[in-house]
C-alpha positions, 0 to 999 in steps of 0.5 A, spaced: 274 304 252 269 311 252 275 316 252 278 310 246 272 311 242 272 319 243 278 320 240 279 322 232 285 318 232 282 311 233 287 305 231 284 300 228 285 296 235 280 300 238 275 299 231 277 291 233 275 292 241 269 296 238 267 290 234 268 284 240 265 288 245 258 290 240 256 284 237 248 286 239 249 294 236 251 290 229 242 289 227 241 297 230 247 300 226 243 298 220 236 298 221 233 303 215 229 309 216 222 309 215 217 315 214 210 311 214 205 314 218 207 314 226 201 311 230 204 313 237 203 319 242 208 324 242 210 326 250 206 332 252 212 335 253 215 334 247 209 338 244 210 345 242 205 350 246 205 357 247 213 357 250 217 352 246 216 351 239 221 346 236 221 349 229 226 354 233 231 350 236 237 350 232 242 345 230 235 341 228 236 333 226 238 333 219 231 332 213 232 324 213 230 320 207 225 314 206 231 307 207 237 312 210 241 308 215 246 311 221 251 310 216 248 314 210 246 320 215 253 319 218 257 320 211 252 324 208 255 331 213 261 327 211 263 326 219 269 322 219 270 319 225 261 317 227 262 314 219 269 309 222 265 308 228 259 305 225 263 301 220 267 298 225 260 297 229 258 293 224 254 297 218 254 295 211 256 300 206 252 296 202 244 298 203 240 302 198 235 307 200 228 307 196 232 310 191 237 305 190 243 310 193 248 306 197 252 311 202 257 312 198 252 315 192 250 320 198 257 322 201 257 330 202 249 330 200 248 334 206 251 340 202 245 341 199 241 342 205 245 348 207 248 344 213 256 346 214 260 339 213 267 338 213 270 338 205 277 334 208 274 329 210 270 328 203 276 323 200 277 320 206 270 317 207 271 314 200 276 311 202 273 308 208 267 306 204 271 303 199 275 299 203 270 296 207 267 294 200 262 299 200 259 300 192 255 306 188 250 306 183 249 313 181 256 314 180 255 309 173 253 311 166 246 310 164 245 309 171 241 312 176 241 319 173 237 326 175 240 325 182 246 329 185 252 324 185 258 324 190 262 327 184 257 333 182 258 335 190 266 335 190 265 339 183 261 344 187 267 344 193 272 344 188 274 339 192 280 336 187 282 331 192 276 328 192 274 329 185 281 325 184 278 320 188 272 318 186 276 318 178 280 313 181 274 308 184 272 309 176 266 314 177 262 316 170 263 323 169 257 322 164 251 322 170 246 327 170 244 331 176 237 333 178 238 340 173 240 334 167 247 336 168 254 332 168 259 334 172 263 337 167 257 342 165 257 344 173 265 346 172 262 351 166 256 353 168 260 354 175 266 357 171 271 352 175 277 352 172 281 347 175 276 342 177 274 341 169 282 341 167 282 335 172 275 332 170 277 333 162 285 330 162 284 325 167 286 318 164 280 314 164 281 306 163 273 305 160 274 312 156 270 309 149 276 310 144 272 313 139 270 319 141 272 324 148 271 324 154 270 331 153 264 330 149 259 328 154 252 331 154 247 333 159 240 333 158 238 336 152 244 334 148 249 340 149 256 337 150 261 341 154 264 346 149 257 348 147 256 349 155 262 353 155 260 357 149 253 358 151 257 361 158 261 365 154 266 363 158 273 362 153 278 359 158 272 353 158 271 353 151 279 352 150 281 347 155 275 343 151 278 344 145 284 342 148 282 336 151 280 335 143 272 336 143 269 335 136 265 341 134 260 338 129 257 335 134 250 337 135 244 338 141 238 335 141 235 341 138 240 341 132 245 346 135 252 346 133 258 349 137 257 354 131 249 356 133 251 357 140 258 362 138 253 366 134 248 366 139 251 369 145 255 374 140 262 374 143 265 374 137 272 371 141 269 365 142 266 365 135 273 366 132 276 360 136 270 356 134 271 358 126 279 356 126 276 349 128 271 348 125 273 351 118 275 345 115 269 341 118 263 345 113 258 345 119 258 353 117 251 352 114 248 347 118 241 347 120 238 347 128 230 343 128 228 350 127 231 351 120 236 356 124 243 356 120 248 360 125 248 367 121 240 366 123 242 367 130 247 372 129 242 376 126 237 375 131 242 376 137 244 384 132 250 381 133 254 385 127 261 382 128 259 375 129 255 376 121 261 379 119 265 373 121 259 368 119 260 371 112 268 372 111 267 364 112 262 363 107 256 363 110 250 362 106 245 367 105 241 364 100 238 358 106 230 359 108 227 357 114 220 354 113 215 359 111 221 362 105 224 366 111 230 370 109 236 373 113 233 379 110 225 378 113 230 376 120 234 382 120 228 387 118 223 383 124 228 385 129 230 392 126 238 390 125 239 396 120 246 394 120 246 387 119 240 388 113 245 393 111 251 389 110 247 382 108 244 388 102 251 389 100 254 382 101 257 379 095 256 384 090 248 385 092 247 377 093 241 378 098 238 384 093 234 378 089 230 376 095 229 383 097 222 382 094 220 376 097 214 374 100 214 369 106 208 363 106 201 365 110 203 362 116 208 367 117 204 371 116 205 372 109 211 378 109 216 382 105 222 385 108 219 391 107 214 389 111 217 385 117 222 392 118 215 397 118 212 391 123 218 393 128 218 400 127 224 400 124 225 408 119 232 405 119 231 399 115 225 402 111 229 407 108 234 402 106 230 397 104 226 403 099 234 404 097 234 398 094 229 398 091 225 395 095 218 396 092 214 401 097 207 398 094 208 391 095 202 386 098 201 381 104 199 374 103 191 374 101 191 372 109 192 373 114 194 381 113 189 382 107 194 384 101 195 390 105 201 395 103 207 397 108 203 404 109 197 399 111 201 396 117 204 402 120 197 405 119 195 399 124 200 400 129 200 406 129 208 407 127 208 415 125 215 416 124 215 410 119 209 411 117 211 418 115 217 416 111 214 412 107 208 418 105 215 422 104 218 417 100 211 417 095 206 420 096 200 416 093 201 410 097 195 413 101 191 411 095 192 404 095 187 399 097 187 392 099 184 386 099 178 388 102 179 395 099 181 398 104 185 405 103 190 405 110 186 412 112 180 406 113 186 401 117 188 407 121 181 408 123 179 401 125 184 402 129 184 408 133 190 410 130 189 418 132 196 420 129 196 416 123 189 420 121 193 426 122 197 425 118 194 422 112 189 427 112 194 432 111 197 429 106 190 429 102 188 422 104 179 421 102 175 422 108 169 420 103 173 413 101 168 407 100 170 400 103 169 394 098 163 390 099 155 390 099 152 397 099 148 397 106 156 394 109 160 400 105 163 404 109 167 411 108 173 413 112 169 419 117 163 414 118 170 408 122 172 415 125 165 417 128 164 410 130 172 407 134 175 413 136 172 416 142 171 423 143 170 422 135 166 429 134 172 434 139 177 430 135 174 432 128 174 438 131 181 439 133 183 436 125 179 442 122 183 447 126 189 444 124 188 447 118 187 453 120 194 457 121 197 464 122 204 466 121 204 472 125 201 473 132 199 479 132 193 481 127 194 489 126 200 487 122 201 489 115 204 482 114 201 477 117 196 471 113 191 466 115 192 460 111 185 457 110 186 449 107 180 446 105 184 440 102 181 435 108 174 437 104 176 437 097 178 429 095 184 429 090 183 424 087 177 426 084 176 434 082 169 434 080 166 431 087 168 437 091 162 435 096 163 428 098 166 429 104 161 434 108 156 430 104 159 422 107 160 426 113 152 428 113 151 420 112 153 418 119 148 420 122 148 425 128 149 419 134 156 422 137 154 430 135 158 430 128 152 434 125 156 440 130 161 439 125 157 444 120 157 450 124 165 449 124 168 456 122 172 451 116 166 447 114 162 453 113 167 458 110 167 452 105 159 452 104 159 459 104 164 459 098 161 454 095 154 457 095 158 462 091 161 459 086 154 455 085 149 461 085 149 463 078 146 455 076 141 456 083 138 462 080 137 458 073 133 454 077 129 459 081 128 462 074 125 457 071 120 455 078 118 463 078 116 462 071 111 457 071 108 460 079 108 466 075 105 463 068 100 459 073 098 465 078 096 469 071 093 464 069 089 463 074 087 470 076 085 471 068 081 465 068 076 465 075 078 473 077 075 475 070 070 470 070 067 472 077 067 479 075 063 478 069 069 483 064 073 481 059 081 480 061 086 484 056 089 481 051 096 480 054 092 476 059 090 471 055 088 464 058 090 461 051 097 465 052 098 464 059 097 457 058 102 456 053 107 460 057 105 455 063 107 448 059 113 451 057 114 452 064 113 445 066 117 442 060 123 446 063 123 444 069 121 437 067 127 436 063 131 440 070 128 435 074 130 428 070 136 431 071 136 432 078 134 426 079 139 422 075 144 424 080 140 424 086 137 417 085 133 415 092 134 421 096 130 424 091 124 422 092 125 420 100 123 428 101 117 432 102 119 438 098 120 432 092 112 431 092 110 438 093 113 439 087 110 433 083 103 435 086 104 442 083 108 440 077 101 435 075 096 440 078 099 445 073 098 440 066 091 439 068 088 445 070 088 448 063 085 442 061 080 441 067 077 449 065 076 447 057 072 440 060 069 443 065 068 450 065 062 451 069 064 446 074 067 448 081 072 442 081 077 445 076 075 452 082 079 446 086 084 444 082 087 450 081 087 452 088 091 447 090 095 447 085 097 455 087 098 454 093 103 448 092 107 451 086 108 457 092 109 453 097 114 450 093 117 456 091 118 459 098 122 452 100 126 453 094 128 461 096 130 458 103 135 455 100 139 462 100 143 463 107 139 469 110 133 465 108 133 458 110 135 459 116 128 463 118 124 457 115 127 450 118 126 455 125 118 456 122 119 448 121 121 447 128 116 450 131 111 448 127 113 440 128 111 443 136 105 445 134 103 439 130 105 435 137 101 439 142 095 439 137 095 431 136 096 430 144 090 435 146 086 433 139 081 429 143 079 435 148 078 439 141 074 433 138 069 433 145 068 440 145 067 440 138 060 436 140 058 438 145 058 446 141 054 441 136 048 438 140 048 444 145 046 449 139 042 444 135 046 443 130 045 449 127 050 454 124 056 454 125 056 447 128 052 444 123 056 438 122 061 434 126 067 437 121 064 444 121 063 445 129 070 441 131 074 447 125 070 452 128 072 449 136 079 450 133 078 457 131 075 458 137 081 457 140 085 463 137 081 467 141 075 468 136 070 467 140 064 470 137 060 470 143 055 475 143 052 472 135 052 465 139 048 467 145 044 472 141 038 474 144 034 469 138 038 462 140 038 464 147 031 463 146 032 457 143 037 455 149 033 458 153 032 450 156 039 449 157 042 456 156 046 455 163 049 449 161 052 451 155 054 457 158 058 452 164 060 448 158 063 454 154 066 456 161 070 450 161 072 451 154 075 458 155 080 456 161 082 449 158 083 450 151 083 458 149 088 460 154 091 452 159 092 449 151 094 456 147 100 459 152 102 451 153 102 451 146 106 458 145 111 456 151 113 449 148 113 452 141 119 457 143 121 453 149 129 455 148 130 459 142 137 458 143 136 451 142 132 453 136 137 457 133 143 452 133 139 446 130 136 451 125 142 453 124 145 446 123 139 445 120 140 449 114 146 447 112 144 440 113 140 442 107 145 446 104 150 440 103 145 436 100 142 441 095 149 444 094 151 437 093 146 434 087 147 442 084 154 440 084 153 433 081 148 437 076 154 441 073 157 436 070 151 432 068 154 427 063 148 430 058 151 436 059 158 435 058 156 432 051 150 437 048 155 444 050 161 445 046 168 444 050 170 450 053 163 452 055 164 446 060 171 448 061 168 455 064 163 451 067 168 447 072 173 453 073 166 456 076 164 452 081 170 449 082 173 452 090 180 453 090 184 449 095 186 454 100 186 461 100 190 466 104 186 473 109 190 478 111 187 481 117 191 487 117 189 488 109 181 490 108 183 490 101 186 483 100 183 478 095 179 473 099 178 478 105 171 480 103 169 474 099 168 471 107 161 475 111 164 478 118 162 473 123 166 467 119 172 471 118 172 474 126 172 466 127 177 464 123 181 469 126 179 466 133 181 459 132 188 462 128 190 466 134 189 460 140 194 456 135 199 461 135 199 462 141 198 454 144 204 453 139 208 459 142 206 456 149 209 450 148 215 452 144 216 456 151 216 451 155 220 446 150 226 451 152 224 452 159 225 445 160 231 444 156 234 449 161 232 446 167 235 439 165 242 443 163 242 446 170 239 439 173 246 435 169 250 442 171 248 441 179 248 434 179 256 433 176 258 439 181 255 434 186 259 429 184 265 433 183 264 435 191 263 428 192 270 425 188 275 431 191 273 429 198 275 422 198 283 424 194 288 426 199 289 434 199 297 435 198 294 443 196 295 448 201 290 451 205 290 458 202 287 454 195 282 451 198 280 456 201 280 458 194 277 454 191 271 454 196 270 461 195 270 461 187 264 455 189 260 458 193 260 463 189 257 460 184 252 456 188 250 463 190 249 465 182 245 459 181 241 461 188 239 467 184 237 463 178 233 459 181 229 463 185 228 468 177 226 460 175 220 459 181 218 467 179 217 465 171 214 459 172 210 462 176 208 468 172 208 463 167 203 458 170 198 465 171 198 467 164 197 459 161 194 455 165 198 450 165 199 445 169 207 444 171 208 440 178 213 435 174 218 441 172 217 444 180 218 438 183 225 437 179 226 445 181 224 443 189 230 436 187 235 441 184 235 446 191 235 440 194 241 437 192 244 445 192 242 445 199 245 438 201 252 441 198 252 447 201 251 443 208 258 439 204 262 444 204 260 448 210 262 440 214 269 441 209 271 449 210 271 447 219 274 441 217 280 446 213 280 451 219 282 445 224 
């Protein structure tokens, strides 16, 4: 009976002894598995420990699953002969396991295990289990989905005869598998032709009459032929034409077998599609996103497919929610062809639509804006070839009314931005909502080269954003305060726009260009300061005030100074009359008086002091207008109330004399009122260049001064009266005030030691005489000599340091002053009072022009002395270092340029070596001698060229300083490969002399 049972071809007999002689097997053969928890112990021996591991024994009982029995695991490997010995011991082909499977729903499951079974045992098993009246529950419609049917798995064996099979006992082809997909979605996705024939052909007896097999759908809703579309697979697409799939159907999502041809873009399947669907008007359907077909095909870039679209009268006029047209689709993916030929549809169709504006939350765009938002020059240009308005503004939100150059600005996109200032120029000088100009957008970003270039192309670095006054801010104010390095960078502008044309400066012919646009704004002539001025107004936080001293900001001022010199001396006119007039006033009043003569008549006080209040009104007229223009910052200012102090002392004195001419407060006021008027004339005389900066020098180190002083005063105060009570309150320390100046004086070394320790008060200290000689000891060391030489080495700690900040420090005041005389100029009151042609030569005066060309090798040139020596010497500096970094960088273009041809010259004569090698060669040996000779040779050739190449980057790298590790590592790769075909062809010619 053993050797019976053991053999395959077991009779039916020997099934019937099977049965007779194991009634007790029956309840074994059909007892379920269960995965709850196991309490026993596990044999010690059964264990794994350092020798054994039972994860590493091969051929390891299958994964069983929760109520499998024998019978399951016997058809689910598809072994044949255990499954007739099972069934013939009794087991039913009926159980279910937790998931309602029976054995027949899990034939051949093991597939999916990765365990090796025998597929032509697969429809005999069905046969078995059929004929001992096994059932199936997943094989049914709307049954059991999301489980791997006995179907799906003969599909995935293309296994034909158990497919046929499993039709025949009446399996749905509309189950779904875990992956949500039919068995007919399998055979696409799997490109399985035969299977899907036999799948769609097949005569099904249950079929519904009013719709075809063929058009089952998996779990989102695709049918078959929308699969094979997606798959791009034609011979699915026409056998599910064939099988007469309906082409209007529609996914979940809304997708017609038109969205997915157009989706994928493979214009074959589109075109079998469309001579279907022609008749059936689905062109223009809409999936849930509002996408027609041309929609995905203009997405995709699919030209062809748009084409074809539009030939079959596809709509151009359909929106998607938020108003968006083909035209935003084709622009956002920057598809310049498909807008082209949408442009150019029907006569212009589309040109309508080429300004419209999608809704907010699509961020509210036009064509022209969505092209620039993918960097697409190409679509810009057509769409500005269309008339497409290059001005045209965003939604309010969420992008600010903002202008196409305003969202290149934003991402940075040089090139289109660069296109779209080529195209028209004054988009530079539109705002947006938040009055933004796009200089102001590209600096809130960090957009470095998109500053560049806006500022070349004249954009106002002084420009105000709208809002609060205290929240405005300039263009240079966001640069200073979002780039990094914001100083180097401005540093780096302001030499861009200095430029020679030749490199070497003893040529007759050569020219430095010197542009001061950047610092003249175009928008408004008469403000020729208000960019240095803006830039004065950032503070000193990142070192911007350094920008002053740069050889193109000074060159300006020392022009400007220029042009302006004639008003300043108007005004230095007036201001030395009325110190005069005062001076004389004064001297022939108290001086005559004191000396008891008689002043000549030229020195009349009457006449002086008429001369003075015709002075006075003057520069009170000068000032009104001075103030007008310089508003708050007028009177933020020391100088501002020196002035005044003057001015009003200089009114009063006249008057005070006539009132009270034998008092001595008249004596006070005129004292004060000449040293003011003095004053103030020396701070308006330091306003010249060779002037100012000695007195901001004398301000530094006078501050210094003030500060030691202030620190030690209260040692000063302690001498002070000790002087005092030691010396009895006598002269020169009488009172506190009078011993603690004469204590100061003391420390300039004015001792006066022997009138202090004569002999009539060392009578009077005779009692003390000792202790005020300790005391005046100690004040000799701490104060006259410690203080005085601490005072004199921090004054003038680092003289450099202070000639720098003096020197930035004039020109702080020179911007300011040359900015309110600039705005003085053209005063509204002065423009109305003076005739027109006086003020037309008044503008022409002070005006800069905006660029001035030096010739270095021509002394006699135009603008050559109009510049002092150390400015011109500087312009010149900066202009050579440009020229020779673009030559350097026009070098190593070349050189690399070089190095890539003989990289791609080498590389295909390796390729070549490569490709001759494998053809059989009939040649005689003479020519391929030959013929390695002639390569040889010209390997040699190009040995010698590499070995000039390492020579010149060397001497190039020693002239430059330039790093180029990346182009010697692309050297050392060509010798490399040289080498390696050499080693090739000396393996070729010893294989040729053999």
């Amino acid at each position: 009976m053993q050797n019976r049972v053991q053999s395959e071809d077991m009779s039916s007999d020997v099934e019937e002894d099977v049965k007779n002689l194991c009634p007790e097997s029956q309840a074994m053969v059909n007892v379920r598995c269960d995965d709850s928890d196991v309490s026993r112990t596990l044999p010690s021996s059964w264990k794994d420990n350092i020798d054994h591991s039972c994860l590493q024994i091969k051929g390891t009982l299958p994964l069983l699953q929760t109520g499998w029995t024998p019978l399951h695991v016997a058809v689910s490997c598809v072994r044949g002969h255990s499954t007739r010995l099972l069934l013939a011991a009794g087991a039913d082909p009926n159980i279910v396991d937790a998931q309602g499977r029976t054995p027949l729903d899990v034939i051949a499951s093991a597939y999916y295990l990765d365990v090796d079974i025998k597929a032509d045992n697969f429809a005999e098993i069905i046969k078995m289990l059929t004929k001992a009246g096994g059932t199936y529950n997943t094989m049914k419609s709307k049954e059991l989905d999301n489980i791997a049917t006995p179907l799906h798995t003969a599909v995935e064996l293309e296994n034909i005869n158990a497919i046929t099979t499993l039709l025949d006992i009446g399996a749905s082809v509309s189950c779904l598998n875990s992956e949500g997909q039919t068995p007919m979605h399998l055979c696409v996705k799997k490109r399985l032709h035969e299977p899907l024939q036999v799948l769609a052909n097949y005569e099904y007896l249950n079929a519904d009459p009013l719709s075809a097999v063929i058009d089952v759908k998996d779990k989102d809703g695709y049918t078959v032929l929308q699969e094979a579309i997606e798959e791009a697979w034609v011979p699915g697409v026409c056998i599910a034409l064939e099988a007469g799939a309906d082409v209007t159907l529609k996914a979940y999502d809304g997708q017609t077998t038109v969205h997915s041809a157009a989706d994928i873009g493979n214009i074959d399947v589109l075109l079998e599609i469309l001579s279907v669907a022609r008749q059936k008007g689905i062109i223009d359907c809409q999936n849930e996103d509002g996408e027609t077909a041309l929609f995905k095909a203009i997405i995709n870039g699919n030209t062809n497919c748009v084409n074809a679209l539009l030939e079959e009268g596809a709509s151009i006029q359909i929106k998607l929610s938020g108003e968006v047209s083909v035209l935003h689709k084709a622009a956002e993916y920057g598809h310049s062809e498909i807008l082209r030929i949408l442009l150019e549809h029907n006569e212009g169709e589309a040109i309508s639509m080429i300004d419209s504006l999608s809704a907010r939350d699509w961020r509210g765009f036009g064509p022209i804006h969505s092209a620039v938002m993918s960097n697409s020059v190409e679509c810009v240009e057509l769409l500005l070839s269309k008339n497409a308005d290059v001005r045209l503004r965003t939604t309010d939100s969420p992008h600010f009314c903002s202008t196409p150059l305003h969202l290149a600005a934003m991402k940075n996109f040089i090139d289109v931005a660069k296109f779209i200032v080529k195209f028209d120029k004054t988009t530079i000088h539109e705002v947006n909502s938040k009055g933004w100009f796009p200089l102001h957008t590209a600096s809130h970003h960090g957009c470095r080269d998109i500053i560049t270039l806006l500022l070349k192309k004249g954009a106002d670095l002084s420009g105000y954003t709208d809002g609060p006054r205290k929240y405005r801010q300039t263009a240079i104010d966001m640069i200073l305060n979002t780039l990094s390095m914001p100083t180097e960078f401005m540093s780096e502008v302001f030499d861009s726009y200095i430029n020679s044309n030749c490199p070497n400066f003893h040529d007759s012919n050569c020219e430095v260009n010197i542009d001061y646009r950047i610092l003249i704004p175009s928008v408004c002539e008469m403000e020729q300061m208000k960019v240095i001025e803006a830039l004065l107004k950032t503070g000193n936080r990142y070192g911007q005030k350094k920008l002053l001293v740069h050889p193109l900001v000074k060159s300006f001022l020392h022009l400007k100074w220029k042009a302006l010199l004639p008003f300043f001396y108007v005004i230095v006119i007036l201001y030395s009359m009325l110190v005069s007039s005062l001076t004389i006033f004064t001297m022939s009043v108290f001086f005559y008086k004191d000396t008891a003569s008689n002043p000549p008549d030229f020195l009349s006080p009457v006449i002086w002091a008429n001369v003075v209040y015709v002075s006075v009104v003057l520069i009170i007229l000068q000032e009104i207008l001075y103030m007008n223009v310089r508003n708050k910052r007028y009177f933020c200012e020391m100088e501002t109330w020196i002035k005044f102090g003057s001015i009003c002392l200089a009114v009063i004195l006249p008057i005070s004399i006539n009132l009270a001419e034998t008092a001595d407060w008249p004596r006070h006021i005129a004292t004060l009122a000449l040293l003011l008027s003095w004053i103030e004339l020396m701070f308006l005389l330091s306003r010249f260049p060779s002037w100012g900066y000695y007195v901001l020098m004398f301000g530094k180190v006078a501050i210094n001064v003030i500060k030691i002083l202030l620190t030690f005063v209260f040692i000063i105060v302690g001498f002070s009266l000790s002087f005092m009570i030691q010396f009895h309150t006598q002269i020169p320390f009488e009172s506190p005030w009078a011993a603690f100046v004469k204590t100061v004086v003391m420390m300039t070394s004015e001792f006066d030691y022997q009138s202090l320790f004569d002999q009539e008060n060392s009578r009077e200290l005779a009692t003390s005489l000792i202790v005020v000689r300790f005391i005046f000891l100690i004040f000799l060391i701490l104060a006259a000599i410690v203080i005085m030489n601490l005072m004199v080495g921090v004054a003038v700690n680092d003289i450099n340091d202070l000639a720098i900040l003096g020197n930035i420090d004039r020109l702080s005041k020179q911007v300011q002053f040359l900015s309110t005389l600039d705005n003085l100029v053209y005063n509204r009151v002065f423009i109305f009072i003076l005739p027109k042609r006086i003020i037309e030569g008044i503008k022409k005066k002070r005006r800069v022009v905006n660029m001035i060309i030096l010739a270095p090798g021509k002394p006699e040139w135009k603008y050559y002395k109009a510049l002092p020596t150390h400015l011109r010497e500087a312009i010149f500096t900066i202009a050579q270092e440009k020229m020779k970094q673009k030559d350097d960088e026009i070098n190593m273009e070349e050189f690399k340029k070089k190095i890539d041809e003989m990289h791609t010259a080498v590389t295909n004569l390796e390729n070549n070596s490569e490709q001759s090698s494998d053809i059989v060669k009939p040649e005689k040996p003479l020519v391929q001698k030959m013929k390695y000779d002639e390569i040889m040779k010209r390997l040699a050739v190009l040995d010698h060229g590499m070995d000039s190449v390492k020579d010149e980057i060397t001497n190039l790298i020693e002239e430059t300083k330039t790093p180029v590790n990346d182009l010697r590592k692309q050297i050392t790769q060509i010798s490399t490969e040289i080498e390696t075909i050499k080693q090739y062809l000396i393996r070729l010619d010893n294989k040729l002399s053999e």
